[in-house]
Biopython code that builds the backbone (N, CA, C, O; Angstrom):
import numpy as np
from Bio.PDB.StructureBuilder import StructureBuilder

atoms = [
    (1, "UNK", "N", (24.028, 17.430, 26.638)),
    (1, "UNK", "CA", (24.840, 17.859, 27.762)),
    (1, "UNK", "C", (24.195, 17.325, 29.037)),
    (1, "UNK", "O", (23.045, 17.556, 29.410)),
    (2, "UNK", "N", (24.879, 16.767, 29.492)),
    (2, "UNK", "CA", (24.764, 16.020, 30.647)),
    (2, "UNK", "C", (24.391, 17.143, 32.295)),
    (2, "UNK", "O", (25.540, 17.507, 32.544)),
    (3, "UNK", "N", (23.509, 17.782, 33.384)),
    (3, "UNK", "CA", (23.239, 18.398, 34.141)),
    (3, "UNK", "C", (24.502, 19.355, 34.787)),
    (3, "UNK", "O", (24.566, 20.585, 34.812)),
    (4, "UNK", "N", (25.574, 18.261, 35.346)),
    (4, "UNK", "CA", (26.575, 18.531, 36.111)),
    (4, "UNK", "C", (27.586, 19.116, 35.118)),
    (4, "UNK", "O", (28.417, 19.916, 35.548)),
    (5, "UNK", "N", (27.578, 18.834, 34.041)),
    (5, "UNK", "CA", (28.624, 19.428, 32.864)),
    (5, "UNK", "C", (27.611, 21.099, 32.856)),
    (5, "UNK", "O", (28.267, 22.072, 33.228)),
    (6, "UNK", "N", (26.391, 21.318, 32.527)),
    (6, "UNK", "CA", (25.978, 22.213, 32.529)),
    (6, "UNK", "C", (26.519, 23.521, 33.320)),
    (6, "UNK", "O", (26.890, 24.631, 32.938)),
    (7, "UNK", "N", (26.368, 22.733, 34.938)),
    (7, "UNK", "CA", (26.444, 23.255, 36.396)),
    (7, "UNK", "C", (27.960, 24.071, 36.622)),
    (7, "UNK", "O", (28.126, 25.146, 37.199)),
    (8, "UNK", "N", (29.014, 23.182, 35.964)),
    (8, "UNK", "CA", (30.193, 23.327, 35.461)),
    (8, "UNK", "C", (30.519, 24.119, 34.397)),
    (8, "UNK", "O", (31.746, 24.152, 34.302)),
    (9, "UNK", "N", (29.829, 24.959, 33.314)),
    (9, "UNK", "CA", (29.720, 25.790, 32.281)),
    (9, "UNK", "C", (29.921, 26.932, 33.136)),
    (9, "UNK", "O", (30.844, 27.698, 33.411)),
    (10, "UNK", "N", (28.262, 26.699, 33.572)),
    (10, "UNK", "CA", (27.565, 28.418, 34.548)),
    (10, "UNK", "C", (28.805, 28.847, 35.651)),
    (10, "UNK", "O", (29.112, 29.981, 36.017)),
    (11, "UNK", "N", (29.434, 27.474, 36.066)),
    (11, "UNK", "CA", (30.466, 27.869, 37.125)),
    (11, "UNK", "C", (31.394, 28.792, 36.604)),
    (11, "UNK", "O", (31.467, 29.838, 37.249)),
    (12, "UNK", "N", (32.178, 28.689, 35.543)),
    (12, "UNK", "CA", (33.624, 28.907, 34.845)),
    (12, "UNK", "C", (32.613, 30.030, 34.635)),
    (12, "UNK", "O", (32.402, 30.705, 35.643)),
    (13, "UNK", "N", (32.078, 30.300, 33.754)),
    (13, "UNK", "CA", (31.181, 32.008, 33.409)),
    (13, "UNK", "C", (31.339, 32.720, 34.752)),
    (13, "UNK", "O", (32.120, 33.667, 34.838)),
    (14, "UNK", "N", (30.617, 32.296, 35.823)),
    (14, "UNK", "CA", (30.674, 33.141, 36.441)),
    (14, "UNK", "C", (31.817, 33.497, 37.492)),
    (14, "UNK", "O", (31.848, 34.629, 37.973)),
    (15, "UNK", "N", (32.525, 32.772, 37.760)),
    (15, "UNK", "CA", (33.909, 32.919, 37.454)),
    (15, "UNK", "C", (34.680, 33.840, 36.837)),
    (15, "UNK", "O", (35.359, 34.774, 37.264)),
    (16, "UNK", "N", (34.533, 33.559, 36.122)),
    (16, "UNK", "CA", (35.170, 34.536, 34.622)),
    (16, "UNK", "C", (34.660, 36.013, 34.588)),
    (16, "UNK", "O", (35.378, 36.889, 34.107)),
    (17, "UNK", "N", (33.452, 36.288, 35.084)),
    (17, "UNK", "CA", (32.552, 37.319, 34.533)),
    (17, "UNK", "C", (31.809, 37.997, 35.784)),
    (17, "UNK", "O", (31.273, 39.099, 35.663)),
    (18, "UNK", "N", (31.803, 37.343, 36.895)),
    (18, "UNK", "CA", (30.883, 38.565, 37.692)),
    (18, "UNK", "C", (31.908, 38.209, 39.550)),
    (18, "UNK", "O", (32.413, 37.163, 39.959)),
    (19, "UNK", "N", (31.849, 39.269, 40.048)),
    (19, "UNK", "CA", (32.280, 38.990, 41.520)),
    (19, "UNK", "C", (31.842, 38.361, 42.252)),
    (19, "UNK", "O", (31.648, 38.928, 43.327)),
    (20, "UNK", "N", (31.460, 37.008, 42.179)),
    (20, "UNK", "CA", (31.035, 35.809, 42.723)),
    (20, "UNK", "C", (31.499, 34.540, 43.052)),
    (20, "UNK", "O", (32.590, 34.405, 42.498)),
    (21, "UNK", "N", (31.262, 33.734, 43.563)),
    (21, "UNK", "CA", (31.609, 32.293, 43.510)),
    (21, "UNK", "C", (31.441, 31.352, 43.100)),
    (21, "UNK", "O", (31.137, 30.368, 43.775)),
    (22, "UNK", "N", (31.564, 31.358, 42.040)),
    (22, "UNK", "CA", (30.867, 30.513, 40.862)),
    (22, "UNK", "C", (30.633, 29.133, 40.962)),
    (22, "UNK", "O", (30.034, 28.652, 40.001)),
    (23, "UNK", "N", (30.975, 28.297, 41.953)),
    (23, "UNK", "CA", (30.554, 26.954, 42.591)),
    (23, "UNK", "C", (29.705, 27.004, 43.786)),
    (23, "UNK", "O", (29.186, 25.985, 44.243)),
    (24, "UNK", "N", (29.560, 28.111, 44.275)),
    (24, "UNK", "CA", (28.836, 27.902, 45.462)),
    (24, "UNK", "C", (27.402, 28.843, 44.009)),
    (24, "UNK", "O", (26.428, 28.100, 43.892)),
    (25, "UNK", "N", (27.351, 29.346, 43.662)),
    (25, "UNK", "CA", (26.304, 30.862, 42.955)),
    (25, "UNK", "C", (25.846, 29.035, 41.748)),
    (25, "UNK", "O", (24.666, 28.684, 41.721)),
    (26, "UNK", "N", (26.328, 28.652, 41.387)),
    (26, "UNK", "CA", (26.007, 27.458, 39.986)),
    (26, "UNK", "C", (25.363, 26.268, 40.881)),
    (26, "UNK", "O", (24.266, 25.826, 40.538)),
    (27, "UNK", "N", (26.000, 25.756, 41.983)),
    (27, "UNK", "CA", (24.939, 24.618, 42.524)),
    (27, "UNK", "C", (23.703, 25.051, 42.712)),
    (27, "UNK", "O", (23.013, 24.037, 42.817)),
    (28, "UNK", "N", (22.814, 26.310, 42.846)),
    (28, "UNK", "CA", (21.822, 26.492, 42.877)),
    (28, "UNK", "C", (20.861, 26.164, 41.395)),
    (28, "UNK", "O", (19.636, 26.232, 41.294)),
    (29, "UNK", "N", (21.604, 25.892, 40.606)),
    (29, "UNK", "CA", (21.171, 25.815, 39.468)),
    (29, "UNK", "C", (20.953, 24.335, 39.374)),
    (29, "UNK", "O", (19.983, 24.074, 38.661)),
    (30, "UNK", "N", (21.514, 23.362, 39.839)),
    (30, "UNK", "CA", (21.617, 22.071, 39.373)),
    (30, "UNK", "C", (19.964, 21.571, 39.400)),
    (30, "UNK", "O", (19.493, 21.440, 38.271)),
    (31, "UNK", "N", (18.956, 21.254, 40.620)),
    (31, "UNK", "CA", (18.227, 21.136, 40.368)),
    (31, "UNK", "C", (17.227, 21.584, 38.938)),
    (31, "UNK", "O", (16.269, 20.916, 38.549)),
    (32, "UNK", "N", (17.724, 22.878, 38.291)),
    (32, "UNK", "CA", (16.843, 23.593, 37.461)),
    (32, "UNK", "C", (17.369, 22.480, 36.191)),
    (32, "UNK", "O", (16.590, 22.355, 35.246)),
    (33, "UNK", "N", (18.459, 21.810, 36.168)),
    (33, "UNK", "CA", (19.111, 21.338, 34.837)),
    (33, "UNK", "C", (18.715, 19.924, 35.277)),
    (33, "UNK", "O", (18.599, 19.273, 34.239)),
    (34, "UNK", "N", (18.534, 19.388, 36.011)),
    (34, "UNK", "CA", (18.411, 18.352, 36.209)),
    (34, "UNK", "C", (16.221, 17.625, 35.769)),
    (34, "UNK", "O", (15.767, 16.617, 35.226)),
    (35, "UNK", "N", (15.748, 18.568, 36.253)),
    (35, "UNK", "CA", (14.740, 18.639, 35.924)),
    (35, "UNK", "C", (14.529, 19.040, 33.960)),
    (35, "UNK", "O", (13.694, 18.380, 33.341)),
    (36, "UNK", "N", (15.062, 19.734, 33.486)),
    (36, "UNK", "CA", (15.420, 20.103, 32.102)),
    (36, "UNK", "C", (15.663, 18.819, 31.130)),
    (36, "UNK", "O", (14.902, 18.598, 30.188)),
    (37, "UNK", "N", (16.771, 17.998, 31.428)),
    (37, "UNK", "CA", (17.639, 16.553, 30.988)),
    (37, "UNK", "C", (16.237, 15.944, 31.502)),
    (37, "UNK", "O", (15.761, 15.648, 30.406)),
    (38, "UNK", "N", (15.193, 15.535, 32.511)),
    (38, "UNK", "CA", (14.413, 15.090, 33.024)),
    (38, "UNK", "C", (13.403, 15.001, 31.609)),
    (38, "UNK", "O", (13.159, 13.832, 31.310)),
    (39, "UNK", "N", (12.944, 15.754, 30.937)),
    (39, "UNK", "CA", (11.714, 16.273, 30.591)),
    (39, "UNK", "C", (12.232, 16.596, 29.482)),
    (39, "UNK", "O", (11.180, 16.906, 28.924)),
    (40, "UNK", "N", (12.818, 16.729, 28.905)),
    (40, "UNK", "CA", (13.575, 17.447, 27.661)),
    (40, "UNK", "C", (15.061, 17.365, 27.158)),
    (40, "UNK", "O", (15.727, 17.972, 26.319)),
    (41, "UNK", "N", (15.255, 16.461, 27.944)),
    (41, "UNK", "CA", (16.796, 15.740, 27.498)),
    (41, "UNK", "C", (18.447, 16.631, 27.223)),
    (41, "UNK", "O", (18.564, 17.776, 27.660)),
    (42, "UNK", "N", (19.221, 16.184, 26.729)),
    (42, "UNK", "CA", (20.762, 17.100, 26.388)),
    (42, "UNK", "C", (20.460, 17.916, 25.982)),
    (42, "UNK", "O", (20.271, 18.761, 26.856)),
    (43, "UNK", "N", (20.160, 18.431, 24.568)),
    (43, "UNK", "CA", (19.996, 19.139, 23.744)),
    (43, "UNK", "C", (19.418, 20.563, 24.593)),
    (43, "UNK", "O", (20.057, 21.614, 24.542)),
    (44, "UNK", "N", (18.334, 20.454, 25.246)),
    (44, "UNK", "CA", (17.663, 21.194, 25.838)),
    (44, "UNK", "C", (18.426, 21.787, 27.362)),
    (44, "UNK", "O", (18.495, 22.910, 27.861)),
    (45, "UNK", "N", (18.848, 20.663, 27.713)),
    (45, "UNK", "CA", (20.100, 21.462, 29.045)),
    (45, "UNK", "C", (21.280, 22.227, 28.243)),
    (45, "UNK", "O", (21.923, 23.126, 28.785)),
    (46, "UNK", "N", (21.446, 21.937, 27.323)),
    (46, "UNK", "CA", (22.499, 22.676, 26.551)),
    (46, "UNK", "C", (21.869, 23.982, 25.813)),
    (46, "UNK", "O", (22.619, 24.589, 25.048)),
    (47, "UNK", "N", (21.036, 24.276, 25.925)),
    (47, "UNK", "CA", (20.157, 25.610, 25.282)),
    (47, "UNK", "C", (20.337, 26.040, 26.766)),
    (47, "UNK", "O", (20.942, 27.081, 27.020)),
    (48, "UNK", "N", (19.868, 25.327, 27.662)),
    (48, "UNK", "CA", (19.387, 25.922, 29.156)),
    (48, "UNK", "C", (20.658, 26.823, 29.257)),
    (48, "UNK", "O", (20.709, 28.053, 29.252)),
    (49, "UNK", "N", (21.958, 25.659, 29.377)),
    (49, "UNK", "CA", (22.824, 26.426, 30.028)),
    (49, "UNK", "C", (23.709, 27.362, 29.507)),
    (49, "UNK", "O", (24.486, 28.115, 30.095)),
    (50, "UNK", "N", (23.374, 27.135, 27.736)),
    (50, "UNK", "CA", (23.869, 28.475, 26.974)),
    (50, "UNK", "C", (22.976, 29.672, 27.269)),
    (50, "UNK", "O", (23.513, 30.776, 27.185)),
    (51, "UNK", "N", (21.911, 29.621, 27.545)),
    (51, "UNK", "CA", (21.194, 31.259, 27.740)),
    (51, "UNK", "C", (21.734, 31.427, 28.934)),
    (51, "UNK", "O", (22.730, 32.145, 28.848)),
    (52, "UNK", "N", (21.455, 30.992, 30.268)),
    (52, "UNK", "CA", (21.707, 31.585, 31.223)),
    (52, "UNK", "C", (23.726, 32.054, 31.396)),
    (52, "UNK", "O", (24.222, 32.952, 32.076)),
    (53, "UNK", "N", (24.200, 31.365, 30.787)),
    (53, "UNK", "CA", (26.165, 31.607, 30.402)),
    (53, "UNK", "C", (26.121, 33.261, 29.519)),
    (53, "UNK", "O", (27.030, 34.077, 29.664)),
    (54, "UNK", "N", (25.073, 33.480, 28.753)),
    (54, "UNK", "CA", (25.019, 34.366, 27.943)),
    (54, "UNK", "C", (24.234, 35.616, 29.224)),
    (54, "UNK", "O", (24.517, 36.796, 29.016)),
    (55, "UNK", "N", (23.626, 35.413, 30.032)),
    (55, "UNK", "CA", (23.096, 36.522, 30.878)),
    (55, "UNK", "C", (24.443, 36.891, 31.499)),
    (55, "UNK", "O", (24.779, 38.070, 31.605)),
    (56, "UNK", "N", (25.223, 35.866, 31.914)),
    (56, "UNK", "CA", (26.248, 35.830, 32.924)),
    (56, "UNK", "C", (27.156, 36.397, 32.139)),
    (56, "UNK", "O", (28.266, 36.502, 32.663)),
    (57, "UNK", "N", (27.055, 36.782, 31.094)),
    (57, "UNK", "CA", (28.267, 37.376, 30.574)),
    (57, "UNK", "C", (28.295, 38.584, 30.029)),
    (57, "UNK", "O", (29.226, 39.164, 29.470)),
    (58, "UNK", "N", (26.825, 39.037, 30.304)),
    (58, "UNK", "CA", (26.342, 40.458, 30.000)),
    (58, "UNK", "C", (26.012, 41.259, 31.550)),
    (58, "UNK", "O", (25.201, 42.172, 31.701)),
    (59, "UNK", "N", (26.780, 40.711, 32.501)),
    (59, "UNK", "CA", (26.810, 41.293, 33.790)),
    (59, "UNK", "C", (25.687, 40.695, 34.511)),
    (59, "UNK", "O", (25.248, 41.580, 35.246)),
    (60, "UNK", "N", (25.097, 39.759, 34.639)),
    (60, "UNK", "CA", (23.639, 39.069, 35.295)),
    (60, "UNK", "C", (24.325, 38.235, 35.892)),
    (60, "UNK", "O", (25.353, 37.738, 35.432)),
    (61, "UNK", "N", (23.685, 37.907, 37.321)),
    (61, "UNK", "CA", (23.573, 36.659, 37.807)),
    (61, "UNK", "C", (22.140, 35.724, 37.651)),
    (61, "UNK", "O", (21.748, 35.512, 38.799)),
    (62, "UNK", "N", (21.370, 35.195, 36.826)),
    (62, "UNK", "CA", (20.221, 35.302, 37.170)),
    (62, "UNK", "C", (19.684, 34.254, 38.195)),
    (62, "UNK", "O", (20.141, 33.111, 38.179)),
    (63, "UNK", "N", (18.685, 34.643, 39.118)),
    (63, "UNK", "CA", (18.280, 34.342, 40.164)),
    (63, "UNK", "C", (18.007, 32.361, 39.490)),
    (63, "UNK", "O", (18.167, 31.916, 38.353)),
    (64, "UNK", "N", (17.512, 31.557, 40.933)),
    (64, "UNK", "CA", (17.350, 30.655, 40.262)),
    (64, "UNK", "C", (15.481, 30.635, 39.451)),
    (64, "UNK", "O", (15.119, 29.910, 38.524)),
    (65, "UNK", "N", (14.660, 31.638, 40.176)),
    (65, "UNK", "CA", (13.422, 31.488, 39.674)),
    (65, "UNK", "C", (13.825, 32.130, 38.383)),
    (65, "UNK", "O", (13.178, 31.646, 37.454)),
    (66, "UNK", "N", (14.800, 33.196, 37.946)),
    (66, "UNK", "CA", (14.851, 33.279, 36.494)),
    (66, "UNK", "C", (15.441, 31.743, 35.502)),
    (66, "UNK", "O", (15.249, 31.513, 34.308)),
    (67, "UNK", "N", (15.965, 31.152, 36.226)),
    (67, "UNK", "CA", (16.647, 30.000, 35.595)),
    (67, "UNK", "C", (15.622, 29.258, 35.041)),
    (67, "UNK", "O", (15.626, 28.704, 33.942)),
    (68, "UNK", "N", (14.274, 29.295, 36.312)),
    (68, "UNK", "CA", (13.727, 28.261, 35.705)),
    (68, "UNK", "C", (12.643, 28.717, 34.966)),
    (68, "UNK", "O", (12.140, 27.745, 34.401)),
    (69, "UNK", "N", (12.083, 29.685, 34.721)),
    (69, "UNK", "CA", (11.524, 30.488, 34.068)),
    (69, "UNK", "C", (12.529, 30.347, 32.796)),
    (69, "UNK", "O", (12.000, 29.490, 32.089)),
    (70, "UNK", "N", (13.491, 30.698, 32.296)),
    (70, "UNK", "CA", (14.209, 30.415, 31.323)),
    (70, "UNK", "C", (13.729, 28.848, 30.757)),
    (70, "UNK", "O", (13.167, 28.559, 29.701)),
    (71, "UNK", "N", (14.250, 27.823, 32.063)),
    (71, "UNK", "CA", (14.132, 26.530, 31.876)),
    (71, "UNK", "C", (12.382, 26.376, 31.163)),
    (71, "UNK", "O", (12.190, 25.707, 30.147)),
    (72, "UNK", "N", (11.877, 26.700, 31.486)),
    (72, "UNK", "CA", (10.471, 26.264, 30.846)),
    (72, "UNK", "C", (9.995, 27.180, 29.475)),
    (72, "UNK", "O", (8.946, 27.067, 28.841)),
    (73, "UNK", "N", (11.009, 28.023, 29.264)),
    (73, "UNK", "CA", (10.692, 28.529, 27.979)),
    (73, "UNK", "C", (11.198, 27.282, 27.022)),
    (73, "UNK", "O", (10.497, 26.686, 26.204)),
    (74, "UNK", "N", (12.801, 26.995, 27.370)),
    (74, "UNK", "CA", (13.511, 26.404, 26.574)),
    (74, "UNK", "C", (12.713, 24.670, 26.149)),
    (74, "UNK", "O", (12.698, 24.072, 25.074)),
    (75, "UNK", "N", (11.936, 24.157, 27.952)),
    (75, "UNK", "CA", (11.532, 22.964, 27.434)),
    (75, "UNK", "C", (10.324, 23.295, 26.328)),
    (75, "UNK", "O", (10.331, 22.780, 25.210)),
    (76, "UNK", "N", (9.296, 24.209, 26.772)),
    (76, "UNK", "CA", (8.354, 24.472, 25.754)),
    (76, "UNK", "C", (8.609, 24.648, 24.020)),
    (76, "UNK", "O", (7.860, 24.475, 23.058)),
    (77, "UNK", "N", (10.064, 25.083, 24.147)),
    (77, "UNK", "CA", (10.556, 25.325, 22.437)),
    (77, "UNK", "C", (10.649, 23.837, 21.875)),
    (77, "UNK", "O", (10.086, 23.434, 20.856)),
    (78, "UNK", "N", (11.440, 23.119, 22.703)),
    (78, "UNK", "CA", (11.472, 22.073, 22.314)),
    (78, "UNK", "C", (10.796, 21.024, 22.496)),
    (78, "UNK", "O", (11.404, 20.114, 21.932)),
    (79, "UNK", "N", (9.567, 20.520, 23.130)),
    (79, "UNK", "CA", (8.456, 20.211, 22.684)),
    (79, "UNK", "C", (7.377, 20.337, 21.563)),
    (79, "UNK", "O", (6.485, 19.617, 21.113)),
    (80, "UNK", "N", (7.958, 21.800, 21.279)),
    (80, "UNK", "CA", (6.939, 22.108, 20.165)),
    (80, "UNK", "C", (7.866, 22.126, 18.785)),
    (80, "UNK", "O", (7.409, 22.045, 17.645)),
    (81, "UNK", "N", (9.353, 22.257, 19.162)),
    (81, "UNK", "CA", (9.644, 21.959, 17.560)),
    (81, "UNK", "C", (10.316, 20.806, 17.026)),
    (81, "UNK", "O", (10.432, 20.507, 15.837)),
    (82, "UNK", "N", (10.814, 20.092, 18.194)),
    (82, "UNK", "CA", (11.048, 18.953, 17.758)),
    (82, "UNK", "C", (10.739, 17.499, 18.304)),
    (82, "UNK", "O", (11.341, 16.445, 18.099)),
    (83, "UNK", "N", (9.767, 17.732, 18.960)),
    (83, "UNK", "CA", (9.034, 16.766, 20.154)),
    (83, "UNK", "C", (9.840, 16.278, 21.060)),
    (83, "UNK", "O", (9.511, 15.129, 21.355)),
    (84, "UNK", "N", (11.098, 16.803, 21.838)),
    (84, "UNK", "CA", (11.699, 16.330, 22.764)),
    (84, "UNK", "C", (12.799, 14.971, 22.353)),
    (84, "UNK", "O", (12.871, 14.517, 21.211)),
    (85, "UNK", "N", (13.290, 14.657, 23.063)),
    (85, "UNK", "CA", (13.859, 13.530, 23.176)),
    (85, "UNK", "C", (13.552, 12.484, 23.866)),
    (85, "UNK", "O", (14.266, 11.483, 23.820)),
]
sb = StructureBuilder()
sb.init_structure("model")
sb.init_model(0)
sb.init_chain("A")
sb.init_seg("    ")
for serial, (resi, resn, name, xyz) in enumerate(atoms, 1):
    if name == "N":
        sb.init_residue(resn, " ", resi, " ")
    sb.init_atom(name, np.array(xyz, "f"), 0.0, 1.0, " ", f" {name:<3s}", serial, name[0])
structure = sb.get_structure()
């Protein structure tokens, strides 16, 4: 998954799911996915942006330091289990 397709997920969720603006509340995220695809490729922005779609849909907005805190769990998984891309 490509960053901006990501950015575009989190948008429609939150959208869909919390009283927000889900294009102005999701560009804060882009840097976090962009750095992700950086270092850890599709696969890994696509974990990124399924957990944080899954907070957003259990009533969360999460901040962007949770994003990236998320983000570095997800690159660490995948470094260690499948050596990245």
């Amino acid at each position: 998954m490509r960053p901006q397709e990501a950015v575009r997920q989190l948008q429609n969720a939150i959208d869909a799911s919390l009283d927000e603006e889900g294009y102005r509340t999701a560009a804060g995220y882009r840097p976090t996915f962009e750095r992700v695809a950086d270092q850890a490729g599709g696969r890994a922005v696509y974990a990124l942006a399924g957990e944080l779609t899954e907070t957003v849909f259990c009533g969360d907005c999460p901040t962007p330091a949770d994003a990236n805190e998320t983000a570095e769990r997800v690159i660490d998984d995948r470094l260690y289990t499948d050596g990245g891309e």
